[in-house]
N, CA and C atoms as an extended XYZ file, in Angstrom:
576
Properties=species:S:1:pos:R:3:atomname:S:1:resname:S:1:resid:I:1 pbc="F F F"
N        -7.036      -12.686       -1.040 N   UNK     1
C        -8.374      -13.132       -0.701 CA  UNK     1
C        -9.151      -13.329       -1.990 C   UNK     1
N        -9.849      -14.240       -2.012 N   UNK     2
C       -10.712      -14.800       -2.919 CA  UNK     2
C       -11.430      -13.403       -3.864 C   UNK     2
N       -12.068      -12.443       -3.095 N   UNK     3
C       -12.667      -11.755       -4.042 CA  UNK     3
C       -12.297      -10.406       -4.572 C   UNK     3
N       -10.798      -10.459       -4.236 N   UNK     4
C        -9.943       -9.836       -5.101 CA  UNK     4
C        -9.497      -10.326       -5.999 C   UNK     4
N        -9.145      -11.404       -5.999 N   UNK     5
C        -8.511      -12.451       -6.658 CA  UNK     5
C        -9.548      -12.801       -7.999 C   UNK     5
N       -10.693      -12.891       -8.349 N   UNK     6
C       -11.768      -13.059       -8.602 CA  UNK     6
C       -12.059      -11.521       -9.249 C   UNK     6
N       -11.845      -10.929       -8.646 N   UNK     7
C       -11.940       -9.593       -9.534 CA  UNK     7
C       -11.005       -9.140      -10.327 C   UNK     7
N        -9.690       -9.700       -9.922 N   UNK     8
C        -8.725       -9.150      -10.970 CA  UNK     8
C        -8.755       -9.978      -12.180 C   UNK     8
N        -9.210      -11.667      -12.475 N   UNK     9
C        -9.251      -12.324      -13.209 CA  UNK     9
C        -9.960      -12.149      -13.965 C   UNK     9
N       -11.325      -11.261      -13.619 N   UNK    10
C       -12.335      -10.559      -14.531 CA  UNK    10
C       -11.690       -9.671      -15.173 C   UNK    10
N       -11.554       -8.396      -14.597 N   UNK    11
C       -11.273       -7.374      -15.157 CA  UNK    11
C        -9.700       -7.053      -15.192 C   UNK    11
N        -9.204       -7.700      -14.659 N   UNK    12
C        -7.479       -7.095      -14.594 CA  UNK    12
C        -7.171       -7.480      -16.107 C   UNK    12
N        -6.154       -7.129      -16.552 N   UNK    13
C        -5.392       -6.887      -18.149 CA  UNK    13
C        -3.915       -7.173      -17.470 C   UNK    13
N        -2.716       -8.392      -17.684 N   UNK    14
C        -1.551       -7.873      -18.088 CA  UNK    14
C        -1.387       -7.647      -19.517 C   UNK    14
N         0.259       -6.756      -19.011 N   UNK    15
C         0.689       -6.004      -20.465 CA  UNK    15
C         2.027       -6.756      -19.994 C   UNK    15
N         2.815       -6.246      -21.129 N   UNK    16
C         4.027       -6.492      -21.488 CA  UNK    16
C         4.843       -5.675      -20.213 C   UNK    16
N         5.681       -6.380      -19.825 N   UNK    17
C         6.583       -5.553      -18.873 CA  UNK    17
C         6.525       -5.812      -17.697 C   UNK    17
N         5.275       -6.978      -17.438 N   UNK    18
C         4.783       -7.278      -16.186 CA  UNK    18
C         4.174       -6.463      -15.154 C   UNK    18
N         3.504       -5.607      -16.150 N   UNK    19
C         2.365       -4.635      -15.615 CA  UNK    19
C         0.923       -5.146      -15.784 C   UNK    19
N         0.403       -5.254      -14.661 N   UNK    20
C        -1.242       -5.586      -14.289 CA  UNK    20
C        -2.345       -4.369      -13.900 C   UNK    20
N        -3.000       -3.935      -15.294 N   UNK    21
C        -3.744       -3.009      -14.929 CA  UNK    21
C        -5.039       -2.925      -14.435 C   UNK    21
N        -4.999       -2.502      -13.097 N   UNK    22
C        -6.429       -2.349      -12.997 CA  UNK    22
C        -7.348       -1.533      -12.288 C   UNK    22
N        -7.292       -0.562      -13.673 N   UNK    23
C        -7.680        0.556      -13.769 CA  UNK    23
C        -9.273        0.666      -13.659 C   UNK    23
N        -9.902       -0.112      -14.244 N   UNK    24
C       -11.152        0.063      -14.153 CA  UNK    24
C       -11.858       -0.746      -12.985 C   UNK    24
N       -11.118       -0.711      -11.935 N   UNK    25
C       -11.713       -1.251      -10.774 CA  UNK    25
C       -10.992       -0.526       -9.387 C   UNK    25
N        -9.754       -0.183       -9.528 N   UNK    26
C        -8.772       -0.099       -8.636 CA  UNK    26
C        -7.679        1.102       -8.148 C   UNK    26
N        -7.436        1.627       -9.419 N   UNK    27
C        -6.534        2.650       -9.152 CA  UNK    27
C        -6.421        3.667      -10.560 C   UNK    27
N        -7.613        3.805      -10.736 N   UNK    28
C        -8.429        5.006      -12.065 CA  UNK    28
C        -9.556        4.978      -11.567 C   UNK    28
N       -10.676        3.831      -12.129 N   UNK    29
C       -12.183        4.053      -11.692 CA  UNK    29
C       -11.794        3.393      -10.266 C   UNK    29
N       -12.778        3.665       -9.361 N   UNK    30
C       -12.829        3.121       -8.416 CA  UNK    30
C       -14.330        2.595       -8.265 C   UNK    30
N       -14.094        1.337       -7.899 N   UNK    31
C       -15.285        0.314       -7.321 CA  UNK    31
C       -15.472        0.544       -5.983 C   UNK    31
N       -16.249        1.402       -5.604 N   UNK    32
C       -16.389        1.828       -3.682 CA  UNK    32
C       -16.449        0.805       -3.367 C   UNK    32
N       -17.110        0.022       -3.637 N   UNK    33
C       -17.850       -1.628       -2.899 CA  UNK    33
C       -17.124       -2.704       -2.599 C   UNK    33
N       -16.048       -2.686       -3.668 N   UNK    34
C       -14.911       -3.391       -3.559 CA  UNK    34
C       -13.901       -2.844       -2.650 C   UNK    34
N       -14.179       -1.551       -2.748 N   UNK    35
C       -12.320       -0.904       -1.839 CA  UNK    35
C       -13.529       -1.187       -0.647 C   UNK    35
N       -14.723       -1.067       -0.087 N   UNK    36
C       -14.998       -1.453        1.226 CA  UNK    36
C       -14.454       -2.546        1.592 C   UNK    36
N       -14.592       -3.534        0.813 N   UNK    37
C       -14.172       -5.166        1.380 CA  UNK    37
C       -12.937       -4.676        1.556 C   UNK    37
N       -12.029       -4.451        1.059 N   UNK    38
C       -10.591       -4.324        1.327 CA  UNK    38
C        -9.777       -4.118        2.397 C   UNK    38
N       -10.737       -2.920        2.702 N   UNK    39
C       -11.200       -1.857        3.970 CA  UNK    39
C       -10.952       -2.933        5.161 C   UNK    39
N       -12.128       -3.412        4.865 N   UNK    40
C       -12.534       -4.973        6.215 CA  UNK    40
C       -11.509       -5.468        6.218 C   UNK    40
N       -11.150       -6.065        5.169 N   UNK    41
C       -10.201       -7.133        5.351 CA  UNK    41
C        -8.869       -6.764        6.121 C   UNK    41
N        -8.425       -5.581        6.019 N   UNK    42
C        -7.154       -5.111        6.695 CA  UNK    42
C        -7.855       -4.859        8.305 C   UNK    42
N        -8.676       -4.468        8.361 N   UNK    43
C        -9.197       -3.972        9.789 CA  UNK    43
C        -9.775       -5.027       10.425 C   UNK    43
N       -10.117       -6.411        9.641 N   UNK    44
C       -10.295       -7.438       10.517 CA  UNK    44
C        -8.955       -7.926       10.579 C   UNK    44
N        -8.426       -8.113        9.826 N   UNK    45
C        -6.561       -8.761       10.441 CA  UNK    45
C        -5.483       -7.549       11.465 C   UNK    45
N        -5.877       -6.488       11.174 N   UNK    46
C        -5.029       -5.365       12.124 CA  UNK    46
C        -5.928       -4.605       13.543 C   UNK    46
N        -7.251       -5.435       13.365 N   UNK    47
C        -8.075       -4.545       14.573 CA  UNK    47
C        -7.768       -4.313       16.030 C   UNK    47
N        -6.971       -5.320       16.315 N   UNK    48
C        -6.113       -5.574       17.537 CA  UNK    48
C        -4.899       -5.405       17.669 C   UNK    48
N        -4.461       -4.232       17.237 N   UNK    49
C        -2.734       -3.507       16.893 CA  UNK    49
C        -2.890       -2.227       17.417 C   UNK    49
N        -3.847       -1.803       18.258 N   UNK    50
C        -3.749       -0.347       18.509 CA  UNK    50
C        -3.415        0.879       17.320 C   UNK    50
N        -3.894        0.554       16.722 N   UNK    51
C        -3.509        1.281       15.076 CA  UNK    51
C        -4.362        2.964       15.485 C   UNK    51
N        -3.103        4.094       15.608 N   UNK    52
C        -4.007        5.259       15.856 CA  UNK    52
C        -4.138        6.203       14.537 C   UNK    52
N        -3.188        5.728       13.190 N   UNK    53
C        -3.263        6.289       11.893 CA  UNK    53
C        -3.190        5.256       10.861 C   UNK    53
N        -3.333        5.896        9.400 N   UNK    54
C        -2.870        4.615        8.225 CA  UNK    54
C        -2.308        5.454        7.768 C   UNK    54
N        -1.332        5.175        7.115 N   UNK    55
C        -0.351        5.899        6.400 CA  UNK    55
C         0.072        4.986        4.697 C   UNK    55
N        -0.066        6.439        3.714 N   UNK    56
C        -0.198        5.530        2.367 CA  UNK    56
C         0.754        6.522        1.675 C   UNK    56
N         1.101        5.983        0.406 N   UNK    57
C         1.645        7.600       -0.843 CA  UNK    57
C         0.952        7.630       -1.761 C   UNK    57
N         0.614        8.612       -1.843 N   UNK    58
C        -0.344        9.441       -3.002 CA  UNK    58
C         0.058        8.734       -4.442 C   UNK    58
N        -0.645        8.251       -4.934 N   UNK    59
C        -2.048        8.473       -5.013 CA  UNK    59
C        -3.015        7.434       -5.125 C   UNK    59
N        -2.286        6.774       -5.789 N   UNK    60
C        -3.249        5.152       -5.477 CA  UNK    60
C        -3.624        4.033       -4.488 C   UNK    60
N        -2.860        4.609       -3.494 N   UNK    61
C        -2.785        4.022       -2.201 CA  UNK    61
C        -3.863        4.869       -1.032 C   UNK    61
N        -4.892        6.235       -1.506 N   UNK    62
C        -5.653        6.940       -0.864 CA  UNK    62
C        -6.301        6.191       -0.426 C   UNK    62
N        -7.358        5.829       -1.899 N   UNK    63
C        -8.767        5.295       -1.958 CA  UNK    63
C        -8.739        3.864       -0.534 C   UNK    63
N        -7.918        3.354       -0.983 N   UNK    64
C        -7.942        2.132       -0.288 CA  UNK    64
C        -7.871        2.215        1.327 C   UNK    64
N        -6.513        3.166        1.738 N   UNK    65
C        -6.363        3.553        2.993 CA  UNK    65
C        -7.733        4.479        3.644 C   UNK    65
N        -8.180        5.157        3.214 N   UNK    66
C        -9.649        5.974        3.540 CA  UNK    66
C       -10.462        4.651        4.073 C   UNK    66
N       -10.624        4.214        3.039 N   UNK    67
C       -12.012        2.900        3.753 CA  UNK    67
C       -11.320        2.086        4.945 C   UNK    67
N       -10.052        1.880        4.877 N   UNK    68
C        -9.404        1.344        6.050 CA  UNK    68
C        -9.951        2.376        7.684 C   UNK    68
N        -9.424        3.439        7.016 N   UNK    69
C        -9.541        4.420        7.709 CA  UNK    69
C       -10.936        4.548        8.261 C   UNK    69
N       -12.234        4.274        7.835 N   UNK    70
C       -13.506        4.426        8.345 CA  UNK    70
C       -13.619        3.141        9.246 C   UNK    70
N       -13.524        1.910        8.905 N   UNK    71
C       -13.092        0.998        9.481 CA  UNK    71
C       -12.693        1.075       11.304 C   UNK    71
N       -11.492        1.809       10.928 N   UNK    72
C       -10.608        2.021       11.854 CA  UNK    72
C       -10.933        2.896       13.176 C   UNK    72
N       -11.661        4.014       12.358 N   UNK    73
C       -12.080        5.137       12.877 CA  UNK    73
C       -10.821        6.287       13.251 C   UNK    73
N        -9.845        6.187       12.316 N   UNK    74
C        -8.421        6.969       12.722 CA  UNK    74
C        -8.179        7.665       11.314 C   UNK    74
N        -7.156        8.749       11.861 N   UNK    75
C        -7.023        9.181       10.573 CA  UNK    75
C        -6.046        8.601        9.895 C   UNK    75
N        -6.217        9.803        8.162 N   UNK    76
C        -5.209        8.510        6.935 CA  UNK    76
C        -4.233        9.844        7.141 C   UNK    76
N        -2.877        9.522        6.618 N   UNK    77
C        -2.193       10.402        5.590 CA  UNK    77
C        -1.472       10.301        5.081 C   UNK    77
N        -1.398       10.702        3.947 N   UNK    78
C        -0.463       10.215        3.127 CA  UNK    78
C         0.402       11.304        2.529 C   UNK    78
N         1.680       10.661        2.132 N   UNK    79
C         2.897       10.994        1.759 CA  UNK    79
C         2.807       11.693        0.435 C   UNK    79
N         3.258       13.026        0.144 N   UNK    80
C         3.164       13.271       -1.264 CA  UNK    80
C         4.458       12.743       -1.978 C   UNK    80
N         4.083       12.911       -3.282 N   UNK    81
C         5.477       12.678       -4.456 CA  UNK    81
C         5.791       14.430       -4.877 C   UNK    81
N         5.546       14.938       -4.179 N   UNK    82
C         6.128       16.566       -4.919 CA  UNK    82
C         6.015       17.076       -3.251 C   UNK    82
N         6.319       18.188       -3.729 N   UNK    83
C         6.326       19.393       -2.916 CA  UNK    83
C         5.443       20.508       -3.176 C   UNK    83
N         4.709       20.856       -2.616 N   UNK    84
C         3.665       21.196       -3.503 CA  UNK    84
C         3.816       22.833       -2.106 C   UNK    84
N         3.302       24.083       -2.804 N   UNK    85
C         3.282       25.382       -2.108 CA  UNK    85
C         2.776       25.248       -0.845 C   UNK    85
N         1.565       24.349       -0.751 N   UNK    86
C         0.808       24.396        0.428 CA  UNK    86
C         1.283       23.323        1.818 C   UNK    86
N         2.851       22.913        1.500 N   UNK    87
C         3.148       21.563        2.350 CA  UNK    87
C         4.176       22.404        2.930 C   UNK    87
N         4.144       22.664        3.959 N   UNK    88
C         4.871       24.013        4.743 CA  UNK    88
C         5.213       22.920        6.507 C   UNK    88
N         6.221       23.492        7.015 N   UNK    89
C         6.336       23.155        8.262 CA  UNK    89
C         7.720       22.208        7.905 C   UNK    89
N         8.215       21.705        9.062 N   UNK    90
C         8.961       20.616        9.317 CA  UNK    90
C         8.552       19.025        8.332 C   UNK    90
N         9.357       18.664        7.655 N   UNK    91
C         8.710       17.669        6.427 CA  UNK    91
C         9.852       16.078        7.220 C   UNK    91
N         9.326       15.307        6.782 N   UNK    92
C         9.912       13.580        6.996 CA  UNK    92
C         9.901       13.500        4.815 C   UNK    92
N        11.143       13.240        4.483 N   UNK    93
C        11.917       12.911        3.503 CA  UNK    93
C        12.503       11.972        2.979 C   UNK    93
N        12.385       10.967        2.266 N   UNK    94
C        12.829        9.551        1.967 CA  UNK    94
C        12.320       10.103        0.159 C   UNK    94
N        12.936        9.052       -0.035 N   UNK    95
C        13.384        8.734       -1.657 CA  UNK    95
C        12.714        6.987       -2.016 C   UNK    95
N        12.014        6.785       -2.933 N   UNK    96
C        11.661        5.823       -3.498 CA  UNK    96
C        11.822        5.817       -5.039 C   UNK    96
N        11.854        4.429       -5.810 N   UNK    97
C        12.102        4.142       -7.022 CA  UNK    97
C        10.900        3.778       -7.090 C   UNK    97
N        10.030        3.939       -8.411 N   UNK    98
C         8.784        4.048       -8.923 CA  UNK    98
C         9.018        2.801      -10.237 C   UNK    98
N         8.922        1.512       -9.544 N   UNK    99
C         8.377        0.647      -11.070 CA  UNK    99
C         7.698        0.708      -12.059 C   UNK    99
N         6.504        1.240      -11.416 N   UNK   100
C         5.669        1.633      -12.213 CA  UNK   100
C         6.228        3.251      -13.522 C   UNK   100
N         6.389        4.009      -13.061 N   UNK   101
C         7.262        5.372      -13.611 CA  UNK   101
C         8.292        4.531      -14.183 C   UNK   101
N         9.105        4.186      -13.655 N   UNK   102
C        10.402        3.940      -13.929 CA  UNK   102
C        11.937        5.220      -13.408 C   UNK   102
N        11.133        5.714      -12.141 N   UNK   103
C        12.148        6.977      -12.036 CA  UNK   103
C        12.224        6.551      -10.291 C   UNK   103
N        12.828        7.746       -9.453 N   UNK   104
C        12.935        8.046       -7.955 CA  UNK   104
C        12.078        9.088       -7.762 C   UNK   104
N        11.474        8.935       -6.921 N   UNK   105
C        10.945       10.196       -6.742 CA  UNK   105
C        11.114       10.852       -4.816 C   UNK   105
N        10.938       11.947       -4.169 N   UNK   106
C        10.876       12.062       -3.103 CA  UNK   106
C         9.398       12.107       -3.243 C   UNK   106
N         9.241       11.182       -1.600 N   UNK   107
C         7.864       11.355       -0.750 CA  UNK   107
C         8.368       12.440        0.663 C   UNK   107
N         7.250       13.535        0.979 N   UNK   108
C         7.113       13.770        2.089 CA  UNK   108
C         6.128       13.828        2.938 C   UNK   108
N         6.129       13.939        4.135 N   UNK   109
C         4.737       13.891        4.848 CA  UNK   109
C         4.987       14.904        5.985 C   UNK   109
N         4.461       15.861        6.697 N   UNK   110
C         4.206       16.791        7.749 CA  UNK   110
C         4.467       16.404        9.100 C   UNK   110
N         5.510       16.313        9.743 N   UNK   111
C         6.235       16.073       10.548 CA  UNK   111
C         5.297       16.144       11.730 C   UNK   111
N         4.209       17.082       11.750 N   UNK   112
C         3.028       17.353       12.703 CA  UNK   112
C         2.064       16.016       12.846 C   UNK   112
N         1.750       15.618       11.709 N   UNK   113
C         0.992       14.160       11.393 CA  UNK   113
C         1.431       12.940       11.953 C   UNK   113
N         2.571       12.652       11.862 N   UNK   114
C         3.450       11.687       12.321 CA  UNK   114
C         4.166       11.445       13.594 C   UNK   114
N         3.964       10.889       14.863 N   UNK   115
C         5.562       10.518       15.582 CA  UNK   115
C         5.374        9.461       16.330 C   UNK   115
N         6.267        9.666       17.340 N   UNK   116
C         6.708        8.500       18.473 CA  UNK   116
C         5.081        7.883       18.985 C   UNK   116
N         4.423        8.823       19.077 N   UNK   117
C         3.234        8.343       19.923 CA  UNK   117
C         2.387        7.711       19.479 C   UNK   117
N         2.127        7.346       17.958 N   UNK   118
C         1.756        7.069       16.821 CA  UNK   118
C         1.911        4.932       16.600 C   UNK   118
N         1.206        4.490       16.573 N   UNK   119
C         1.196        3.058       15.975 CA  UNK   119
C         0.502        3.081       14.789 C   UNK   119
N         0.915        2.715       13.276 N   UNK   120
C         0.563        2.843       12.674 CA  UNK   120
C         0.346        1.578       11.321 C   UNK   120
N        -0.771        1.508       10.338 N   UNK   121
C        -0.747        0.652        9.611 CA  UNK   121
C        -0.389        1.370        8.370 C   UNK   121
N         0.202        0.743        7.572 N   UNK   122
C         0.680        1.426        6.138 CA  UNK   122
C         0.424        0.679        4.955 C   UNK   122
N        -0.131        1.280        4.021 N   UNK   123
C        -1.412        0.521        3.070 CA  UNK   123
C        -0.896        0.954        1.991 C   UNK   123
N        -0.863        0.273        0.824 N   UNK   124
C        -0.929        0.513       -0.206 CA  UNK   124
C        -1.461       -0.443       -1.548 C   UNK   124
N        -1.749        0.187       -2.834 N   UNK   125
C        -2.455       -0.718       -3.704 CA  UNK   125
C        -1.417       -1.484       -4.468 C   UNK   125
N        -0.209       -1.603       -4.296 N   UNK   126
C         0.610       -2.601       -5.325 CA  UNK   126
C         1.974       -2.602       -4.015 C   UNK   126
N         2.523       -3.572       -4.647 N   UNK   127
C         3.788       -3.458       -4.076 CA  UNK   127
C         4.315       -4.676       -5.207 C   UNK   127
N         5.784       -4.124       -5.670 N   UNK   128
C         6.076       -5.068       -6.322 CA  UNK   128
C         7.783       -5.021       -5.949 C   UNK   128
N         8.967       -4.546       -5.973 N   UNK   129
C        10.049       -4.736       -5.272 CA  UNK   129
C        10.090       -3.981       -3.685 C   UNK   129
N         9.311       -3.358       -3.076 N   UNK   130
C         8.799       -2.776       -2.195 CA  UNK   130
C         9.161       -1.467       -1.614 C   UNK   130
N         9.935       -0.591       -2.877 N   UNK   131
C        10.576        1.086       -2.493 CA  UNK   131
C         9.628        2.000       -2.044 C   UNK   131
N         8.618        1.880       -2.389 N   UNK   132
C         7.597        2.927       -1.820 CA  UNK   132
C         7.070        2.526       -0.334 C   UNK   132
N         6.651        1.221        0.591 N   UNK   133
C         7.190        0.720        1.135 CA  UNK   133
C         8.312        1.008        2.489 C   UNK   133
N         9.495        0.487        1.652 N   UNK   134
C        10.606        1.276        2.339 CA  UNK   134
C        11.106        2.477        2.319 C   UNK   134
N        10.470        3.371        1.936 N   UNK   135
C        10.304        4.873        2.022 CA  UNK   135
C         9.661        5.279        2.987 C   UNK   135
N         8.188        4.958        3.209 N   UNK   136
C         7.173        5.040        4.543 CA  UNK   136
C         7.920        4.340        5.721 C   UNK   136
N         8.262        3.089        5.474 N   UNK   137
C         8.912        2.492        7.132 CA  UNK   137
C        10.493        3.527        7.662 C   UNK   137
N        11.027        4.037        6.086 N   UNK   138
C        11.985        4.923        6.718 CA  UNK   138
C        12.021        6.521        7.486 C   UNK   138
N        10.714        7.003        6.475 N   UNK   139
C         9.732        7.742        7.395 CA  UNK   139
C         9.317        7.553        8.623 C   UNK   139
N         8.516        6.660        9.224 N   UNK   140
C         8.258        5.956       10.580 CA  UNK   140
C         9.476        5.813       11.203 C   UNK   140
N        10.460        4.849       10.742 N   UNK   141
C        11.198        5.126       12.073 CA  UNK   141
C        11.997        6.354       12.093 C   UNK   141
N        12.108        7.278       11.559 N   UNK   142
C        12.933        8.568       11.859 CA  UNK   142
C        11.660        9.469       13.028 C   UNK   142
N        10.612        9.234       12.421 N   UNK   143
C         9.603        9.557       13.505 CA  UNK   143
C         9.287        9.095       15.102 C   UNK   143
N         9.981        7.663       14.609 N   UNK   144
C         9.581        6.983       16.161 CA  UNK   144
C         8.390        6.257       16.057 C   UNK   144
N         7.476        6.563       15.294 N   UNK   145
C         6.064        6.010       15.058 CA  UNK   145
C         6.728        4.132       15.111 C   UNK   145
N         5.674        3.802       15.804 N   UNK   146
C         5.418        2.068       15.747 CA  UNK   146
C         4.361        1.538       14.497 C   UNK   146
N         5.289        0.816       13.678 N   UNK   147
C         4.565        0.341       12.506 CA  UNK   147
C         4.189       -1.201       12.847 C   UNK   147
N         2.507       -1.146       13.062 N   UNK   148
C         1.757       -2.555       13.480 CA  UNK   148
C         1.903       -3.693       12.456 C   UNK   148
N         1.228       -2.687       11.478 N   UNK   149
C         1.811       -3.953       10.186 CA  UNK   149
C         1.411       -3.002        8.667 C   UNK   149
N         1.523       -3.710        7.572 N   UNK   150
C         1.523       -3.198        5.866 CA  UNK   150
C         0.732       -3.638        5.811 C   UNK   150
N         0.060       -3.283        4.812 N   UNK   151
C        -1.597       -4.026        4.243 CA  UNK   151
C        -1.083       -3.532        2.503 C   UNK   151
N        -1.155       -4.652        1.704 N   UNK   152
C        -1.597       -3.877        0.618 CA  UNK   152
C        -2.429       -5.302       -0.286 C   UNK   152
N        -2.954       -4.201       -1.170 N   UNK   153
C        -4.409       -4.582       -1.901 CA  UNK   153
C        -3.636       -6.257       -2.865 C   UNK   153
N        -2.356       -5.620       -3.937 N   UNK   154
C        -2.189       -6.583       -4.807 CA  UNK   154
C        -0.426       -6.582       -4.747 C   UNK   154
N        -0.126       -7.738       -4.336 N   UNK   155
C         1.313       -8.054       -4.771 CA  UNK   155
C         2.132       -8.751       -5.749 C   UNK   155
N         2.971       -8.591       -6.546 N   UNK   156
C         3.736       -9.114       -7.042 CA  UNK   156
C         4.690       -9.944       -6.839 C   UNK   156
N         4.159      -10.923       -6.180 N   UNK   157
C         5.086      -12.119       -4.919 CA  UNK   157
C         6.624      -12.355       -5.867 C   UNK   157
N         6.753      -12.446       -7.219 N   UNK   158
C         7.665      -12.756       -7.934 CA  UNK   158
C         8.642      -11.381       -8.414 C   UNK   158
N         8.477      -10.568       -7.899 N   UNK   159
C         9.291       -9.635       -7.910 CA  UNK   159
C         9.887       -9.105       -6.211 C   UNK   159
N         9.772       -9.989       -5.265 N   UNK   160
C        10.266      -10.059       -4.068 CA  UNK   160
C        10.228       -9.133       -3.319 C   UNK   160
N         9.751       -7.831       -2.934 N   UNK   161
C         9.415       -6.563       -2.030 CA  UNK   161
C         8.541       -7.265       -0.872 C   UNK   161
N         7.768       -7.945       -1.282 N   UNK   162
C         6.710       -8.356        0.167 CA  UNK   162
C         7.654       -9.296        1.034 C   UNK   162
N         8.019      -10.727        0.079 N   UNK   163
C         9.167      -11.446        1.122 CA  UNK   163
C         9.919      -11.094        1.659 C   UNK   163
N        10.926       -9.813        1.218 N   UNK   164
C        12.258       -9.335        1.971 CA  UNK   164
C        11.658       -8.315        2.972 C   UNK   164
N        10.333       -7.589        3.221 N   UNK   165
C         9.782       -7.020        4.439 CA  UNK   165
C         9.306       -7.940        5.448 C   UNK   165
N         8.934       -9.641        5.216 N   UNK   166
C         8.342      -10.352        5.972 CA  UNK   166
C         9.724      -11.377        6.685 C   UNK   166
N        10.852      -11.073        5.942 N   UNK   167
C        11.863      -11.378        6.486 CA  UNK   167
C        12.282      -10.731        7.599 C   UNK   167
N        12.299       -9.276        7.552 N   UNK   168
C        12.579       -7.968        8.114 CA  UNK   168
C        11.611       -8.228        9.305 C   UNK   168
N        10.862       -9.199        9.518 N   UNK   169
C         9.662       -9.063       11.096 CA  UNK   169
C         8.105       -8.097       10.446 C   UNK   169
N         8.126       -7.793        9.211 N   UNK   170
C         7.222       -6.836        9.236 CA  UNK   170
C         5.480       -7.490        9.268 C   UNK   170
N         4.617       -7.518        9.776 N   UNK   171
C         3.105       -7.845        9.466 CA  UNK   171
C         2.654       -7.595        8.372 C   UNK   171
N         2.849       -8.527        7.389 N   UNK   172
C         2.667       -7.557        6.228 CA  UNK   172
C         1.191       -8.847        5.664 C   UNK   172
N        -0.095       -8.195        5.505 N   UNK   173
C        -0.957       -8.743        4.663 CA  UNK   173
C        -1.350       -8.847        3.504 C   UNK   173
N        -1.194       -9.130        3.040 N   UNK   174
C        -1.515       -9.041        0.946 CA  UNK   174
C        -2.792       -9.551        0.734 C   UNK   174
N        -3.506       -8.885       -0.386 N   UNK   175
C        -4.612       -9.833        0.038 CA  UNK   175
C        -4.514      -10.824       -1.307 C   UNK   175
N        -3.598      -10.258       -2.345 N   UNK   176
C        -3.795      -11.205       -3.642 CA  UNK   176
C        -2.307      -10.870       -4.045 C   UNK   176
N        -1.671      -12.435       -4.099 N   UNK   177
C        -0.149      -11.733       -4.118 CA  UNK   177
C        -0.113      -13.523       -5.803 C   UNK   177
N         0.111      -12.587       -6.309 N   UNK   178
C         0.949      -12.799       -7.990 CA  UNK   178
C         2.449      -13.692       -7.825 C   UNK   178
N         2.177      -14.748       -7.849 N   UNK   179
C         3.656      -15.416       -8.331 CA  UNK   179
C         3.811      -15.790       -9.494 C   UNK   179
N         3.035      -15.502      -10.463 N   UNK   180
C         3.594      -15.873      -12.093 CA  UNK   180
C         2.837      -14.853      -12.896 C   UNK   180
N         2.958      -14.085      -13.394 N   UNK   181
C         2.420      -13.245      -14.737 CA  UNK   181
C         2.634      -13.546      -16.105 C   UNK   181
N         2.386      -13.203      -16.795 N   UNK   182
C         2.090      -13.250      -18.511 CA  UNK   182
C         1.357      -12.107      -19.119 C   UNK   182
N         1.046      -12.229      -20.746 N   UNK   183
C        -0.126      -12.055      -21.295 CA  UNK   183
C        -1.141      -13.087      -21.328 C   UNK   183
N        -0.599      -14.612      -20.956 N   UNK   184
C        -1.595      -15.426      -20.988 CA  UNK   184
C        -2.112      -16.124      -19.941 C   UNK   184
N        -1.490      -15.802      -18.666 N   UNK   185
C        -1.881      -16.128      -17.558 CA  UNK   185
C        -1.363      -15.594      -16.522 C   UNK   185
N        -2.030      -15.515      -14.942 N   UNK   186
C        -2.003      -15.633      -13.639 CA  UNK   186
C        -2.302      -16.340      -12.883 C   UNK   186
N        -1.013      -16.336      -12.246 N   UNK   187
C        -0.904      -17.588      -10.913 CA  UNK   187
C        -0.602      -16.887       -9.653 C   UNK   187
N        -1.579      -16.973       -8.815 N   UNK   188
C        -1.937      -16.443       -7.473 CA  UNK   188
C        -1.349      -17.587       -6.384 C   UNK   188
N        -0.722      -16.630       -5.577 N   UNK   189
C        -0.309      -17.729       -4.482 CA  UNK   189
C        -1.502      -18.639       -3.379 C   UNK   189
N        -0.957      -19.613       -3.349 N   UNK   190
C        -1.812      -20.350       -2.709 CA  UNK   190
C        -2.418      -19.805       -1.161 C   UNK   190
N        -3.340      -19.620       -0.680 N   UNK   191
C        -3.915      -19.267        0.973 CA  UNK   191
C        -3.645      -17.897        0.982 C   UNK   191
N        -3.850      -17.027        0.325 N   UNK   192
C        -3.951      -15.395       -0.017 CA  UNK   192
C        -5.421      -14.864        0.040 C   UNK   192
């Protein structure tokens, strides 16, 4: 969508490696005003999916899913990358590769939060070969949960994760999806 698109051209930075930072709007500082629109934008394209949760992985994928989440009026939750003392009970377990890191990491989420009865939207702020992604949908279906559709903020259309889920049947919305990077330019797909 235009005023993402428009905001990343302001303030977004690529680097070398085909990393697009944008930190000072997106996933460090956060622009409330902006993650509202975002918010909308997924909840006007998913408002009619019976959506009773959003489901994201920690940590940059919160901010965004929350405003969805007010939107929505349902709750968020999201998947950790650790195991942390206080995550107790029956856990849902999948493995993702971290582009960004450059490692695997396990996500889990509270088996109580999640199941069959559950239709759910799953949000996140990047997607670029789509493991984090297919970590949450492998989560969901071991749960049973019905996944309505993906929402995420910024894609990397040229590193292929969004196409091979939209192959797969998935609803997947992007709102600013990247088919060419550089240091000296970006090329945004056309009707995004």
């Amino acid at each position: 969508m235009k005023f993402l698109e428009d905001r990343i051209l302001k303030d977004g930075q690529v680097r070398p490696g085909e990393i697009l930072k944008v930190d000072s709007f997106l996933n460090h500082q956060l622009d409330v005003e902006l993650l509202q629109e975002i918010g909308r934008a997924f909840y006007e394209y998913y408002k009619d999916k019976g959506i009773t949760k959003i489901i994201t992985v920690e940590a940059s994928g919160i901010a965004i899913a929350c405003m969805a989440g007010l939107f929505f009026k349902v709750p968020v939750v999201f998947a950790k990358k650790a195991k942390s003392k206080n995550l107790d009970g029956d856990l849902y377990v999948s493995t993702a590769h971290s582009y960004t890191y450059g490692r695997n990491f396990n996500i889990t989420l509270a088996k109580k939060f999640l199941s069959e009865k559950d239709t759910v939207l799953l949000i996140d702020d990047f997607m670029a070969r789509g493991e984090a992604m297919k970590a949450l949908i492998s989560i969901c279906h071991t749960s049973g949960a019905k996944i309505a559709g993906v929402g995420i903020a910024i894609e990397k259309g040229f590193q292929g994760g969004g196409d091979a889920l939209r192959q797969q049947g998935y609803d997947l919305l992007s709102l600013a999806v990247i088919d060419k990077m550089d240091e000296n330019s970006l090329v945004f797909r056309p009707g995004t």
